[in-house]
N, C-alpha and C positions, 0 to 999 in steps of 0.2 A: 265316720265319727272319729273323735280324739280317741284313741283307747285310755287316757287317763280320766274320760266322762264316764267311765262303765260307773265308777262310784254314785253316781245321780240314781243308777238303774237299778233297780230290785226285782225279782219274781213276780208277778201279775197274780200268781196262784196264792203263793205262802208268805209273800214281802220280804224273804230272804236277798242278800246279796248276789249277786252277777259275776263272772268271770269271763273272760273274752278271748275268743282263738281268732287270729286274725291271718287267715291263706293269703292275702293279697293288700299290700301295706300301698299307699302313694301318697308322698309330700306328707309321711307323718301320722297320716290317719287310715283308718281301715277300711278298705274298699270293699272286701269281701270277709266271710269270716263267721261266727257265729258267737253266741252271748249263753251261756249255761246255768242251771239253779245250786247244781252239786248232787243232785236226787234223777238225774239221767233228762231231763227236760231242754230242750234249746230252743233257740230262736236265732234266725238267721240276720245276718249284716249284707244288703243285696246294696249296691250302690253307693257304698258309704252312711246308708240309712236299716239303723235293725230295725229289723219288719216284726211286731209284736201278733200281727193279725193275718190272718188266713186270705191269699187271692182272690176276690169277688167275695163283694158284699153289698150291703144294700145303699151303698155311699158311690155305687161305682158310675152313677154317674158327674158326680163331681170331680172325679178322677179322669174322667172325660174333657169336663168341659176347661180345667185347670190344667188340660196338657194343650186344649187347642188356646186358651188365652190369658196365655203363664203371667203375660204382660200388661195386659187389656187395663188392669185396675190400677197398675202402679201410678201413684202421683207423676214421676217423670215421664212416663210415656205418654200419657192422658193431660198430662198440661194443667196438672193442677194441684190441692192440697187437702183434696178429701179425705185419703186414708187418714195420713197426719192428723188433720182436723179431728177425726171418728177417733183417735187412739187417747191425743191428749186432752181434746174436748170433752171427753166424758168421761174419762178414769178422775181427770184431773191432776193424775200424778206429776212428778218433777221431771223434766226431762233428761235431770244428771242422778240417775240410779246405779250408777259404780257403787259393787258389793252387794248387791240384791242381786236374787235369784229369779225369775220370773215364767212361771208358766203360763203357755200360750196353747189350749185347746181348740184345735180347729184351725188349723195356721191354712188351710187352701195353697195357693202359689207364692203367700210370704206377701201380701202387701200390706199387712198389719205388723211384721215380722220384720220387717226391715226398720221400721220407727221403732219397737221395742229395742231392738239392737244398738239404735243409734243411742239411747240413754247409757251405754258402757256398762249393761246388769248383763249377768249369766241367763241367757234363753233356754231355754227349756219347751220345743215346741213341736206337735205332735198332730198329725191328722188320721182319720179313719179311711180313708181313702187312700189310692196314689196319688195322690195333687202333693205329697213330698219330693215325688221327682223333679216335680216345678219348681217348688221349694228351692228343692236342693241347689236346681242351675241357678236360682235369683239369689240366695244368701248365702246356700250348706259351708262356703269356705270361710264364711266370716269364724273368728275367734273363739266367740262367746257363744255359738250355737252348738247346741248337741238337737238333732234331728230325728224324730223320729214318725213310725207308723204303729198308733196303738188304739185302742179301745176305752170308748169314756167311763164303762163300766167296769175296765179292769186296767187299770192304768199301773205304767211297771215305776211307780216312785213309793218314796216312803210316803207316809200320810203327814202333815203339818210340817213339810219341808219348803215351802217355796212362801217368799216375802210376798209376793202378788199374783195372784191368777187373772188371767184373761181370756174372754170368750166372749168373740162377736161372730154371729149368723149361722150359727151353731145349733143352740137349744132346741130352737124348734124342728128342725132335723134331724133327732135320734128317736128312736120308739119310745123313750116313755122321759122328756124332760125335767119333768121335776125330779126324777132320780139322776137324770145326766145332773141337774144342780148340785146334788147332796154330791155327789163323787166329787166336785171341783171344791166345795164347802173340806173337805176332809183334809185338802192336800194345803190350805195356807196354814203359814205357822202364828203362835197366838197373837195378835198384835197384826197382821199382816191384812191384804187386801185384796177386795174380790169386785173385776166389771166386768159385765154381761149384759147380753141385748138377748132380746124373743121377740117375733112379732107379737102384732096386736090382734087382739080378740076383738072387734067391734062390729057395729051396723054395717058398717062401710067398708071397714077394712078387710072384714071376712064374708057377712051372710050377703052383700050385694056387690061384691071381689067376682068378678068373672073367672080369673084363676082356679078358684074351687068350685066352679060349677064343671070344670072340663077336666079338673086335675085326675077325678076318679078314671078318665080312660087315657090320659096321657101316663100319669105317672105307672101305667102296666106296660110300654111300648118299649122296648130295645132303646139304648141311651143314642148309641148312633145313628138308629132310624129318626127317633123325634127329633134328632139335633138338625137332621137335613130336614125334616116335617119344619124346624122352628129357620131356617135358611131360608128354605122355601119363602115361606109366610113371608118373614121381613121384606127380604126383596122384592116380593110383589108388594105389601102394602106401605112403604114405608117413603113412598110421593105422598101420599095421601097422610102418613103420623106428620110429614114435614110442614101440608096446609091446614091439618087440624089441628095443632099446637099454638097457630096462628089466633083460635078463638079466645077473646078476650075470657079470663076467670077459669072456664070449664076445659078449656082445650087440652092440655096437658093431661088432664085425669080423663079424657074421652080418650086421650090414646094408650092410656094402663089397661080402660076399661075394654078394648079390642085387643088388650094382651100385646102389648108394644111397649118395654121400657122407654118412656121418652127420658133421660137426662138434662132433656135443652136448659129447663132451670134452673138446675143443681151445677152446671157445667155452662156455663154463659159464653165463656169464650173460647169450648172444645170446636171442632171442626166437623162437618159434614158426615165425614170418614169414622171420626172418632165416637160421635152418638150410635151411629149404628150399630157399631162394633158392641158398645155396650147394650143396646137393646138386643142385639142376637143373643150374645151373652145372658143377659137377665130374663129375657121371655124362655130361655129354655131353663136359666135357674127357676122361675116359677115352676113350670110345667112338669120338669124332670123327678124331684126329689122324692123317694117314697113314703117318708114321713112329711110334713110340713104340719106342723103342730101349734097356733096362736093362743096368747094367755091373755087376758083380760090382767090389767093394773093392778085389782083386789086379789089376784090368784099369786100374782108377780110376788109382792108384798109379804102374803101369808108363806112366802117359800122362802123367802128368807128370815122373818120371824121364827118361824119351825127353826130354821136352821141355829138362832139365838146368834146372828149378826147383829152388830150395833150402827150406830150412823147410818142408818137405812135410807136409800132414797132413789127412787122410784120417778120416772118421767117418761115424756114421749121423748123419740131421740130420730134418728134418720132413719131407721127400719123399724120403728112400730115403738118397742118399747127398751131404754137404757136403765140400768140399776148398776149402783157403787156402794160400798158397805166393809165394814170392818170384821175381822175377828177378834173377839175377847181376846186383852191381854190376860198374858199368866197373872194369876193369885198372889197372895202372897206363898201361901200354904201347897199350891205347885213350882214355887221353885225350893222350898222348902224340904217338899218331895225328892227335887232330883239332886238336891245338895249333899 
């Protein structure tokens, strides 16, 4: 990290200020080093990324899978324009945000993180897992990134400091999501903005989802054993996802329903190599996570109402469900306050 970012970082515990000892500098930033409260507490700087969280956790295996396919997602490798599509297709934002701030919840290997960046805003972007290491090789040296490893429930920033928050594939993935929302609800400043996706709570999506009939014994397996369990698999069945995709209407969803990410039609003009790659990838993101948590639209909704967001709005999106929404601007009577 820049050591002139520590300013971004606060205490996790008390929201006090940060200081930074840095053992080992290269090209300007801190490779090694540690982050302090003032009151004897630290946290360490491993790789150019402070580590806010404790080694092994229940994210590890995303930390897994984001070190074997740091690449797999990036629009340029993959041949296409999905991330891109996913970031400005549904925030809506501008994509000249020079002078905003923007936090990035859940950054994986940075293929959302690289289009945020590209708007010229200060990133701010953080995962609970090591998939920052990924991160780090695909962006860390860009400008405008400060990088980090931290916790959605204790996140080391001031509260109503960032012009927009972001969080995609995220929510459903932490033990209790409607409070991973309130933590990201606390950090935009008044006026500022908040996107986020959850899956979907449905007939289809969940109670007749083959995924959650099997998830209760895969998601107890070792993350390296299930990932060769999900190698395995592919490679023997995935002659057969290639002729059953071929059924007119049904065929695409008969090969989700066997636990086989197909992409073929999200990805029309990816390559033989490149579908599979994603579907090993995505059959073992199904399988692996220890939480995976869907919300139903009317639940979506009500979590941002509670939250008292304005411009609410609520749709299906490419993983189940998308939401974009404002935070109150200041009153008058609050800026009156801090005048």
């Amino acid at each position: 990290m820049k050591p002139e970012f520590v300013s971004y970082l606060r205490c996790p515990k008390t929201g006090s200020p940060l200081t930074i000892e840095i053992t080992e500098e290269v090209n300007g930033r801190a490779k090694t080093g540690s982050l302090h409260n003032g009151s004897g507490d630290s946290w360490p700087i491993i790789d150019f990324v402070p580590r806010f969280v404790e080694k092994g956790n229940y994210a590890d295996n995303f930390g897994l899978e984001w070190k074997i396919h740091a690449r797999t997602q990036f629009d340029a490798d993959a041949g296409h324009k999905m991330s891109e599509n996913r970031v400005f297709g549904v925030t809506g934002w501008n994509r000249d945000l020079k002078g905003d701030i923007i936090l990035e919840a859940g950054s994986g290997s940075g293929r959302f993180t690289e289009h945020l960046l590209a708007t010229g805003a200060m990133v701010i972007s953080f995962d609970y897992s090591d998939a920052v290491a990924s991160n780090m090789a695909n962006n860390g040296m860009h400008e405008n990134l400060l990088l980090l490893q931290a916790n959605i429930y204790e996140m080391p920033f001031e509260n109503a400091s960032f012009d927009k928050v972001f969080c995609f594939g995220v929510l459903q993935h932490t033990p209790d999501p409607q409070a991973s929302f309130k933590s990201l609800v606390k950090m935009i400043k008044p006026g500022g903005k908040i996107a986020t996706d959850v899956y979907l709570k449905s007939l289809m999506r969940f109670y007749l989802n083959t995924r959650y009939w099997v998830r209760p014994i895969t998601r107890k397996v070792a993350p390296k054993k299930l990932y060769q369990w999900c190698k395995t698999y592919i490679n023997v069945m995935w002659p057969l996802a290639r002729l059953i995709r071929k059924i007119p209407v049904i065929g695409e969803a008969l090969d989700w329903r066997l636990l086989i990410a197909d992409y073929a039609a999200q990805m029309p003009d990816a390559d033989d190599a490149t579908l599979k790659e994603w579907a090993l990838l995505d059959t073992f993101d199904m399988l692996s996570p220890a939480f995976d948590i869907p919300q139903t639209a009317a639940t979506y909704q009500r979590w941002h109402e509670a939250a008292s967001l304005e411009n609410i709005w609520v749709r299906r999106g490419p993983n189940g469900l998308v939401a974009t929404a404002d935070a109150p601007a200041e009153t008058t009577n609050d800026k009156a306050e801090k005048g």
